[in-house]
C-alpha positions as CSV (number, residue, x, y, z in Angstrom):
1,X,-18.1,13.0,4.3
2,X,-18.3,15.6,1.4
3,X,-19.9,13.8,-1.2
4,X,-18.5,16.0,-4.2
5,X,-15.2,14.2,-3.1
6,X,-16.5,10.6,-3.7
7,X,-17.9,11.4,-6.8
8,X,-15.1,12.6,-8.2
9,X,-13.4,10.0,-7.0
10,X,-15.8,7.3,-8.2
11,X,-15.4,9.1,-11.6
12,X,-11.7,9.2,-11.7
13,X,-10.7,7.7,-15.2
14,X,-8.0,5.4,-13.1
15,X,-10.7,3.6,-10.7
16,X,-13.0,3.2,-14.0
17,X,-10.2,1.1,-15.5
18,X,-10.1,-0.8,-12.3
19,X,-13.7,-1.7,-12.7
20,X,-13.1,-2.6,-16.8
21,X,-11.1,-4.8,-15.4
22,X,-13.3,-6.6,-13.1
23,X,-16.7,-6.2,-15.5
24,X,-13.6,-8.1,-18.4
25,X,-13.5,-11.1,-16.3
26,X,-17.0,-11.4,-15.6
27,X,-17.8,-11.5,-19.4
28,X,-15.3,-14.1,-19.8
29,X,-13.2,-11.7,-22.3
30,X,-9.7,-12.3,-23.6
31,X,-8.6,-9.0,-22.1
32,X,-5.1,-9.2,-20.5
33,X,-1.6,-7.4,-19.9
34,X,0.7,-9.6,-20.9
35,X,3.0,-10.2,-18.1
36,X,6.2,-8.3,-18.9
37,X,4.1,-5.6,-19.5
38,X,2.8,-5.1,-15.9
39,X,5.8,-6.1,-14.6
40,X,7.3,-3.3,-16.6
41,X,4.4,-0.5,-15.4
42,X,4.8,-1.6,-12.1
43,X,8.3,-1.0,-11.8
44,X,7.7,2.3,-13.8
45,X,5.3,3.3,-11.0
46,X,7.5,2.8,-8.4
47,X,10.6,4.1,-10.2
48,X,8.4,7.9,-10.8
49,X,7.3,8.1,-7.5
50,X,10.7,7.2,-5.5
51,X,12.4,9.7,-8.1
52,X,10.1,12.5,-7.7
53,X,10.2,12.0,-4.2
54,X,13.7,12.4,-4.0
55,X,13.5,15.9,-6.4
56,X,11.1,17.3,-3.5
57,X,13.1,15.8,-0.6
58,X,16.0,17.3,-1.9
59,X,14.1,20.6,-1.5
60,X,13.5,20.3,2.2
61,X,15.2,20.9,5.2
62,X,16.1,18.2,7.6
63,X,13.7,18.5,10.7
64,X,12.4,17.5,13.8
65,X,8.8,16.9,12.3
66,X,10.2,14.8,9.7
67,X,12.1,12.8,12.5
68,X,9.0,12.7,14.4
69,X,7.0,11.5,11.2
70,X,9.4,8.4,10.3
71,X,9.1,7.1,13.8
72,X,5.4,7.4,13.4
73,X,5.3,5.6,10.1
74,X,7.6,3.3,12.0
75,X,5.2,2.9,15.0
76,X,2.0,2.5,12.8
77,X,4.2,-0.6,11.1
78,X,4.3,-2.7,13.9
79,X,1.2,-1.5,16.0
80,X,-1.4,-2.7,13.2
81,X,0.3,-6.3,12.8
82,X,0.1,-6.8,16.5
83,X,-3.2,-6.1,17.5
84,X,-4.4,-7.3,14.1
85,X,-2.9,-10.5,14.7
86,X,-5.1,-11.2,17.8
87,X,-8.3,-10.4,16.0
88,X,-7.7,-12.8,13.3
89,X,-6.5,-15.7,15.8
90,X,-9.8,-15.7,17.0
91,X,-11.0,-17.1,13.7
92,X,-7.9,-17.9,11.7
93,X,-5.0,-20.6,12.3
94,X,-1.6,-18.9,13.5
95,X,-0.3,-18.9,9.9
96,X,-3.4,-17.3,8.2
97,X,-3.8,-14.9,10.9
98,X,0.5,-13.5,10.7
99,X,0.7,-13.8,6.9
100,X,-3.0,-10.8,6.5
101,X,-1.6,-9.5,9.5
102,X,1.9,-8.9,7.8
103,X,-0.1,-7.7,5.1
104,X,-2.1,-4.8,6.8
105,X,0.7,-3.9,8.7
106,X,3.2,-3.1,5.5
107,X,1.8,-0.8,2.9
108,X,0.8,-0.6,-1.1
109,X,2.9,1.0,-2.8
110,X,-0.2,0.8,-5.6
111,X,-2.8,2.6,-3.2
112,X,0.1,5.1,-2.0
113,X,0.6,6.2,-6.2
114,X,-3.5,6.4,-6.5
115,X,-3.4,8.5,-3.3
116,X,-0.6,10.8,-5.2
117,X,-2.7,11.3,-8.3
118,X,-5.7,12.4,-5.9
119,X,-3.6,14.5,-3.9
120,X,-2.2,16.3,-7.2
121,X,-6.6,16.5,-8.4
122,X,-7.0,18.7,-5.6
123,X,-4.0,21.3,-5.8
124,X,-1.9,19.5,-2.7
125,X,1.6,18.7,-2.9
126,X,3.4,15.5,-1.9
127,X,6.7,16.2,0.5
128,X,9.7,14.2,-0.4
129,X,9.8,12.4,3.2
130,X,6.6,10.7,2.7
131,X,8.3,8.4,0.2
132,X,11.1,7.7,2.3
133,X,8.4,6.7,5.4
134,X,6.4,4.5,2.7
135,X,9.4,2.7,2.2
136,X,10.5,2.4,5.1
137,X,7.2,0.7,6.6
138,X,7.3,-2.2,4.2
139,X,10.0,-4.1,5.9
140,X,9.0,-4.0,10.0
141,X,5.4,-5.4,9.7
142,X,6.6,-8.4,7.4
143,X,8.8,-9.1,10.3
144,X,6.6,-8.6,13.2
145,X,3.9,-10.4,11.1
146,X,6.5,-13.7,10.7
147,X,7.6,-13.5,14.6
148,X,4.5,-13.7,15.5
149,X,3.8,-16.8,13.3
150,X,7.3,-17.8,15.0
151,X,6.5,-17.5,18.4
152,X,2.5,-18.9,18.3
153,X,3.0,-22.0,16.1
154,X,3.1,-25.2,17.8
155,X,6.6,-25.8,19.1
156,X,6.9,-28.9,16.8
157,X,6.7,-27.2,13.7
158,X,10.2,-26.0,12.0
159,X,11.1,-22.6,13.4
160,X,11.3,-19.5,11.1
161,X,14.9,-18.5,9.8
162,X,14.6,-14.7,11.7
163,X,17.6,-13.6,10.0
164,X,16.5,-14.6,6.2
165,X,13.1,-12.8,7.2
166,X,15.2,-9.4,7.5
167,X,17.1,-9.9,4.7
168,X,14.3,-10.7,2.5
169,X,11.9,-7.8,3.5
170,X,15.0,-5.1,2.8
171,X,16.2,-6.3,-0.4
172,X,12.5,-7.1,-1.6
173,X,12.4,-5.6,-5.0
174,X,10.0,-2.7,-4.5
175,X,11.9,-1.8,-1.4
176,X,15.2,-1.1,-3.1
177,X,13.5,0.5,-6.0
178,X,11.6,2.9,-4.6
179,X,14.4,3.7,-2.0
180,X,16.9,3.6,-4.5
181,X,14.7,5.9,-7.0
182,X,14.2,8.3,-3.6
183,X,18.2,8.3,-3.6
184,X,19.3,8.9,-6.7
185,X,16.6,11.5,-7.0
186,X,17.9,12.9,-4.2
187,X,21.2,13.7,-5.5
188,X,20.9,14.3,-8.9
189,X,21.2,17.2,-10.5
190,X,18.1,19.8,-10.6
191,X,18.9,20.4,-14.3
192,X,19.8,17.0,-15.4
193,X,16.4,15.2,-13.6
194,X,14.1,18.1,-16.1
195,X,15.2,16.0,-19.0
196,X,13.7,13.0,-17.6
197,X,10.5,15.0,-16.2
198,X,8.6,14.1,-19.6
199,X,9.1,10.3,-18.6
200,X,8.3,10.7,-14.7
201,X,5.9,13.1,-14.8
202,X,3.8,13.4,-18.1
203,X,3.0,9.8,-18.4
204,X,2.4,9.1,-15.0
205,X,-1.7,9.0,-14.7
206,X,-1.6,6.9,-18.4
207,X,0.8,4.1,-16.8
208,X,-1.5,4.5,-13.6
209,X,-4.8,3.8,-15.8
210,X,-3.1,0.7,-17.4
211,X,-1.8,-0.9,-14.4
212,X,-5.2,-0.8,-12.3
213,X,-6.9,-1.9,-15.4
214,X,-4.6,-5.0,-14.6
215,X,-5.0,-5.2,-11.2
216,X,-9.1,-5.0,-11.7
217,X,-8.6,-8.3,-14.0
218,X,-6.5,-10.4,-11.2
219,X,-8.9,-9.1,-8.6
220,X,-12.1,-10.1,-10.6
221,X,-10.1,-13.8,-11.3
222,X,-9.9,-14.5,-7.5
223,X,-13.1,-12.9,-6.0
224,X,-15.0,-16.2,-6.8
225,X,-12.6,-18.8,-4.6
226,X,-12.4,-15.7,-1.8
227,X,-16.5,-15.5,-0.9
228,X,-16.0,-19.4,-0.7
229,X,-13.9,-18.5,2.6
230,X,-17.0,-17.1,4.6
231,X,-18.2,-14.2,5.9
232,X,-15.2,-12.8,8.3
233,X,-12.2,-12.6,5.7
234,X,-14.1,-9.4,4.0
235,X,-15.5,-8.2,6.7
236,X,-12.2,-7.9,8.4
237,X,-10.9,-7.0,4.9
238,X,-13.6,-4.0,4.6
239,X,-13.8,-2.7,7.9
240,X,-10.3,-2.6,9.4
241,X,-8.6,-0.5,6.8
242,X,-11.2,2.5,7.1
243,X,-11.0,1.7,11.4
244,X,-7.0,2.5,10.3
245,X,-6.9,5.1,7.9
246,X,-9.1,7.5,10.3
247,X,-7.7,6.6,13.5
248,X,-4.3,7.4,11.8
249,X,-5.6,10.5,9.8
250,X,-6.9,11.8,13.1
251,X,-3.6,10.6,15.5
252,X,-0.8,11.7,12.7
253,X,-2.1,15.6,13.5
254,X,0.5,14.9,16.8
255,X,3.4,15.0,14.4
256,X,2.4,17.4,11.4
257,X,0.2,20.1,10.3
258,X,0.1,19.5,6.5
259,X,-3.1,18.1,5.0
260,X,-1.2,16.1,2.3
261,X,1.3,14.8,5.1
262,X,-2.0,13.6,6.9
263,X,-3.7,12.2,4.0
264,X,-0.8,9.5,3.1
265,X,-0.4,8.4,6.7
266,X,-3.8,7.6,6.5
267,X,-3.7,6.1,3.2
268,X,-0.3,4.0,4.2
269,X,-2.2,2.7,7.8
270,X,-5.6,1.9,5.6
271,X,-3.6,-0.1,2.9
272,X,-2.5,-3.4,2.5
273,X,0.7,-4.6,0.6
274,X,-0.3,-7.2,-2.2
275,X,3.0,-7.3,-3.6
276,X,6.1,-7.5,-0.9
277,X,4.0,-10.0,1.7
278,X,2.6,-12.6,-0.6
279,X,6.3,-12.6,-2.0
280,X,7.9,-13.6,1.2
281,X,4.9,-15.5,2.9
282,X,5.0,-17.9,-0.4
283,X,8.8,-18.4,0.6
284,X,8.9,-18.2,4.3
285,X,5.5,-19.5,5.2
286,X,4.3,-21.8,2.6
287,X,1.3,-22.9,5.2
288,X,-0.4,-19.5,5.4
289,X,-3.4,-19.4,2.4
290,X,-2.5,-17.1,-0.3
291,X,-6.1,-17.5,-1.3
292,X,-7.2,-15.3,1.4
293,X,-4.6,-12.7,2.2
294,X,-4.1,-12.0,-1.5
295,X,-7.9,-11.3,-2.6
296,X,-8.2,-9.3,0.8
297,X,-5.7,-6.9,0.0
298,X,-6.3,-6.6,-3.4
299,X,-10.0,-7.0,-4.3
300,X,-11.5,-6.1,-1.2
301,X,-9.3,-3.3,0.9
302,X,-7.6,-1.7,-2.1
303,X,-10.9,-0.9,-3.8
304,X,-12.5,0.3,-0.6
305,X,-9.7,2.6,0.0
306,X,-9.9,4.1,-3.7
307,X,-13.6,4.6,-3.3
308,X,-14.8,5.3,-0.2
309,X,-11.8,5.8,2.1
310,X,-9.8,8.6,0.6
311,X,-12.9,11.1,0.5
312,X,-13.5,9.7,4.1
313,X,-10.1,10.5,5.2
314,X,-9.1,13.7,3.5
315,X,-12.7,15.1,5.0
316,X,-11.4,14.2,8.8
317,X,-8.2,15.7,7.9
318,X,-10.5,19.0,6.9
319,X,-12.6,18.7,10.1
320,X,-9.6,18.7,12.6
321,X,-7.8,21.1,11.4
């Protein structure tokens, strides 16, 4: 691994809010974002992102790599659920085990921005259809994760409404954002989107800064009940999204060429979605703990994957080429 890149990384302004946030709740400090607030930057996020997207899709042409590279994202949605699933049977009950497997199946749309920013540190471009693919993983591993819940819970037990499950994971907020944003980005004019560049563009990293210095202070608050859970939930937590993210960095050459292209399928197979999961376990599968699939996607695998496992994965990117 080229060590210049974790350093940098370790010393990017955006992780060393992260860690504010955690030292903040350590020292018992009154720091907080007040609630609309984050809920205003993380809509922000996802509205840049999905627009720019759509500006640079708009600029491409329709072809068979991009195909191939949807079904792929497609593919890596339901493989990772599946034979995640089994591993966490083995030490989890059937609701625990579906609702983290749900989890590392889908995707953060938080890790995939962070990945952006360190794409854009060292001169490579983001294509449009990356966007599109993030989006578009979101919705099959929440619903692999809950038909597997569906068809391994004891027979007795109230059967999970399928069709709600689908229905939920498309219209989930961030999914129609970010695909909306990717849309409407899409089609709108070239000169018309450069008045709103200022908005998307300049204040991007400052948002980005903000809202992990947020995300560092609800990590920190629920590390405490998480080590209470035993030893497996972080290994699992720390190991499988690096096992991911360079199996994926390494397989993903099948499909495209382009570093950057590489880079987020890695990043999209290592993440874990914090966000769209616990939102739809809490309604569909109230049994499932969110006191372990929450803190391992957000204060174990997301911070591994902004430390150690972008360097890691950008450098096996460089090495196969």
């Amino acid at each position: 691994m080229n060590t210049n890149l974790l350093i940098e990384n370790l010393t990017n302004p955006a992780l060393l809010f992260f860690v504010l946030g955690i030292i903040a709740v350590y020292l018992k400090s009154d720091l907080a974002i007040p609630e609309n607030s984050s809920k205003f930057i993380s809509l922000y996020l996802l509205f840049a992102i999905g627009f720019k997207g759509g500006q640079e899709l708009s600029h491409e042409e329709f072809t068979s790599e991009i195909i191939w590279s949807m079904l792929l994202g497609i593919a890596i949605s339901v493989l990772i659920p599946l034979y995640t699933f089994f591993i966490l049977k083995r030490k989890l009950n059937v609701f625990d085990a579906g609702a983290i497997a749900a989890a590392y199946g889908s995707v953060s749309a938080v890790t995939f921005v962070t990945a952006v920013s360190y794409l854009e540190a060292h001169q490579l471009k983001l294509h449009g259809h990356m966007v599109a693919i993030m989006a578009l993983m979101e919705s099959p591993a929440i619903i692999i994760g809950l038909l597997l819940i569906s068809i391994f819970q004891n027979t007795e037990n109230k059967k999970i409404n399928q069709k709600s499950i689908v229905k939920h994971s498309l219209t989930n907020g961030s999914v129609l954002l970010i695909l909306g944003s990717l849309i409407i980005g899409y089609l709108a004019d070239a000169k018309q989107a450069e008045g709103i560049k200022p908005f998307t563009n300049d204040l991007f990293k400052g948002f980005l800064a903000i809202f992990l210095l947020d995300m560092g202070i609800s990590s920190g608050r629920k590390l405490k009940s998480f080590f209470n859970c035993g030893w497996f939930p972080f290994v699992f937590a720390f190991v499988i999204p690096i096992v991911n993210g360079c199996l994926f960095a390494m397989i993903s050459s099948l499909v495209t060429s382009e570093i950057a292209n590489r880079f987020i399928f890695a990043i999209l197979a290592a993440s874990a979605s914090y966000i769209a999961v616990p939102a739809t376990m809490k309604i569909t599968v109230p049994k499932a703990n969110p006191g372990l699939y929450l803190p391992m996607a957000l204060a174990v695998t997301f911070p591994v994957n902004i430390t150690i496992g972008m360097p890691i994965y950008l450098s096996i990117i460089h090495y196969t080429m």
